[in-house]
Backbone bond lengths (Angstrom), bond angles and torsions (degrees), N, CA, C in turn:
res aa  C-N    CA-C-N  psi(-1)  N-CA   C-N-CA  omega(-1)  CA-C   N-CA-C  phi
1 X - - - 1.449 - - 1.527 109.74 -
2 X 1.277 116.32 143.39 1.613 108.59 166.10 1.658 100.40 -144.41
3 X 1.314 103.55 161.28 1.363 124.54 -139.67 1.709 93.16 -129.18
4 X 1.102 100.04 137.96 2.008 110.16 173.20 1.244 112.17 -142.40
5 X 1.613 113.07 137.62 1.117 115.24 -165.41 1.925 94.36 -125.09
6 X 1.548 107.49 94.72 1.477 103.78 -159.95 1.597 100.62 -73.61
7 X 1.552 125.21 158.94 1.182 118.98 -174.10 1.374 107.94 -135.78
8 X 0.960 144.42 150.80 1.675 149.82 -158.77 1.472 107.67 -150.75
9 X 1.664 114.94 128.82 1.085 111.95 151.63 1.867 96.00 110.00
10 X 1.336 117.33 5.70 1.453 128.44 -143.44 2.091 97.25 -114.91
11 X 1.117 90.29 -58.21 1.607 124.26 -149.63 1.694 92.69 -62.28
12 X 1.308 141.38 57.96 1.265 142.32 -161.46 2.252 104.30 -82.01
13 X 0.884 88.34 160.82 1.750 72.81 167.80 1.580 119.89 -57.18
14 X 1.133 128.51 -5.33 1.489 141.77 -171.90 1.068 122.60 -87.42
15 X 1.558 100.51 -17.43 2.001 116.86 -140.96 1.551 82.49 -122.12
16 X 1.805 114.47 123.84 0.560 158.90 139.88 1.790 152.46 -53.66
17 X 1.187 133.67 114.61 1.734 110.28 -164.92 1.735 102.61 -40.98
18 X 1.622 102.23 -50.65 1.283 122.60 -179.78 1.629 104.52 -22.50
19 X 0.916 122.52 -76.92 1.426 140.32 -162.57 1.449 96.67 -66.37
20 X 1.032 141.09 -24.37 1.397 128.83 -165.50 1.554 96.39 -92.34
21 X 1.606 105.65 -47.49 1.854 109.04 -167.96 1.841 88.32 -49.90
22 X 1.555 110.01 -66.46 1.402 106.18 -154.90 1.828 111.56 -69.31
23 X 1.446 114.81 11.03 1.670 111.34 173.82 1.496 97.00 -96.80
24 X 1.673 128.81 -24.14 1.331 122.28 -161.22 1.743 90.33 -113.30
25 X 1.395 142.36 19.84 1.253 120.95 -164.11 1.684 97.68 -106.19
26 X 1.038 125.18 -19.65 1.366 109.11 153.77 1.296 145.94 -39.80
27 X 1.469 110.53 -39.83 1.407 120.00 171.05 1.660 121.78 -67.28
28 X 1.470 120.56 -15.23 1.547 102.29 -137.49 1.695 92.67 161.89
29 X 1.610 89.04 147.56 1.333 104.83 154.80 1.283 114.57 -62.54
30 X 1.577 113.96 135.60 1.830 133.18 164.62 1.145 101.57 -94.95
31 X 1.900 134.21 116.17 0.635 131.45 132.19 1.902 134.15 -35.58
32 X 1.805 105.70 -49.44 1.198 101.40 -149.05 1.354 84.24 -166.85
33 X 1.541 135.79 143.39 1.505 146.71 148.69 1.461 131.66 -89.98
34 X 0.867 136.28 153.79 1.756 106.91 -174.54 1.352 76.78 -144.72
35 X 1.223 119.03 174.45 1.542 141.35 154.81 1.491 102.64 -155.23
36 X 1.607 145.73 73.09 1.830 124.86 164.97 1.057 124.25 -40.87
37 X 1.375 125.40 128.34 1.345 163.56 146.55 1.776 104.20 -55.01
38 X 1.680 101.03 131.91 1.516 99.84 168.24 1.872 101.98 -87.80
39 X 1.414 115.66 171.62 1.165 110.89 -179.55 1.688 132.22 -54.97
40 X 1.930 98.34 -13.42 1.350 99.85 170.16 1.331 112.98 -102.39
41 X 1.667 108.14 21.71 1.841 93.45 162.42 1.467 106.70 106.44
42 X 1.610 124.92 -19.49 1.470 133.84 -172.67 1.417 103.31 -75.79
43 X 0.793 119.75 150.92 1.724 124.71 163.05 1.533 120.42 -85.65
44 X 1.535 102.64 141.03 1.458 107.22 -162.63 1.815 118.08 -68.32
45 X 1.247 90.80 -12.90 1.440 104.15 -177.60 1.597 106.77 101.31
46 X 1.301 127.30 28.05 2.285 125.97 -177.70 1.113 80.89 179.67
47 X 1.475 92.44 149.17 1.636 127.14 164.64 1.190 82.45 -128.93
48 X 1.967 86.24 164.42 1.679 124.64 179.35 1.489 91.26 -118.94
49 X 1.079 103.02 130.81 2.080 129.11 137.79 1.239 123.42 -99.47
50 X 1.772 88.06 132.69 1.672 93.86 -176.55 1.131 106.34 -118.39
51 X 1.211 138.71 112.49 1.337 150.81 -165.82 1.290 88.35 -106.59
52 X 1.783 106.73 155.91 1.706 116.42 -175.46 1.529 109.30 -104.87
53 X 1.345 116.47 2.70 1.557 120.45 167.55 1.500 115.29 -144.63
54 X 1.525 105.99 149.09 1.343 99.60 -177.88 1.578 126.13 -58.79
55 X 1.551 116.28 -26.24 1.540 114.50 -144.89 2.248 78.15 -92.96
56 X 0.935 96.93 -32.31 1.783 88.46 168.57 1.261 107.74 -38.47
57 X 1.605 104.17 -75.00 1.555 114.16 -155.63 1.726 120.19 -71.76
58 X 1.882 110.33 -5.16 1.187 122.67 146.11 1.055 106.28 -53.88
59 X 1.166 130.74 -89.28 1.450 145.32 -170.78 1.065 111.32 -18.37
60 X 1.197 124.47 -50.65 1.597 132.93 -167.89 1.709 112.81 -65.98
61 X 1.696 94.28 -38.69 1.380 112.85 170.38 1.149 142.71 -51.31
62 X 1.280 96.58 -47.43 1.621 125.41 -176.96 2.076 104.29 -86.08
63 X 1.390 96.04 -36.78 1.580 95.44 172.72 1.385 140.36 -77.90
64 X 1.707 88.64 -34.51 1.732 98.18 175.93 1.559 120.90 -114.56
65 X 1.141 97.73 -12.37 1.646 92.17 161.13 1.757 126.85 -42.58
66 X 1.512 103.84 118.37 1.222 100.15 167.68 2.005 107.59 112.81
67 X 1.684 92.26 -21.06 1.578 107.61 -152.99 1.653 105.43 -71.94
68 X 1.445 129.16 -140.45 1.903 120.45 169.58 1.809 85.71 -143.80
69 X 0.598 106.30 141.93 1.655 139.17 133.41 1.444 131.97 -104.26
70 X 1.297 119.81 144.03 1.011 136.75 -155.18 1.835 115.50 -11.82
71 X 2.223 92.65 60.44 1.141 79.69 -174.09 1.596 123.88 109.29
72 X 1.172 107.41 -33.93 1.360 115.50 -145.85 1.649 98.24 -132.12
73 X 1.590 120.15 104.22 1.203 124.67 -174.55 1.776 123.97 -49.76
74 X 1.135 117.83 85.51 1.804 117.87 165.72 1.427 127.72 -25.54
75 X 1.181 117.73 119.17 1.762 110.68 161.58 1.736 92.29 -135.23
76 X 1.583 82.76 122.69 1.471 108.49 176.13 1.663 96.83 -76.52
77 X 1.011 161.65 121.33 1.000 142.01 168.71 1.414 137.54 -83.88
78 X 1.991 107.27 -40.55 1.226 85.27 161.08 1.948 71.91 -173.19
79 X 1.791 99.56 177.94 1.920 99.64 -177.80 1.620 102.23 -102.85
80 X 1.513 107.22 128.85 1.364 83.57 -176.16 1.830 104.05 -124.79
81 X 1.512 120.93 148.09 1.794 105.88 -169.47 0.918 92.53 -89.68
82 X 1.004 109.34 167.59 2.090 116.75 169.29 1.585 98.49 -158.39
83 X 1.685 121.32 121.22 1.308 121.74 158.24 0.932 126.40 -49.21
């Protein structure tokens, strides 16, 4: 199972996978970081975390929701599983 904890509102021109693994690596194993790119290269504005268990990617939820990054106000939005 792996687990994503999508984030909105984060992903600034500044913001980095980098920065996301090391704001969420406290909680939990990271599977995987995402940030999408539009086709000219801009960022969509959210990254995904993939944490390898759910009670991590709670955690992350319940802790950083709401919090700033580089600046840039977080909304955890919600944990979602996916086979």
């Amino acid at each position: 199972m792996l687990y994503y904890v999508p984030i909105t509102d984060c992903c600034s021109l500044q913001c980095e996978v980098d920065n996301l693994r090391e704001y969420f690596a406290s909680f939990g194993d990271i599977v995987e970081v995402h940030i999408p790119c539009l086709d000219s290269g801009k960022k969509r504005g959210f990254g995904i975390v993939q944490f390898a268990s759910v009670p991590d990617a709670a955690a992350a939820l319940k802790q950083l929701n709401a919090t700033v990054l580089l600046g840039m106000c977080e909304q955890v939005l919600s944990v979602t599983q996916v086979m």
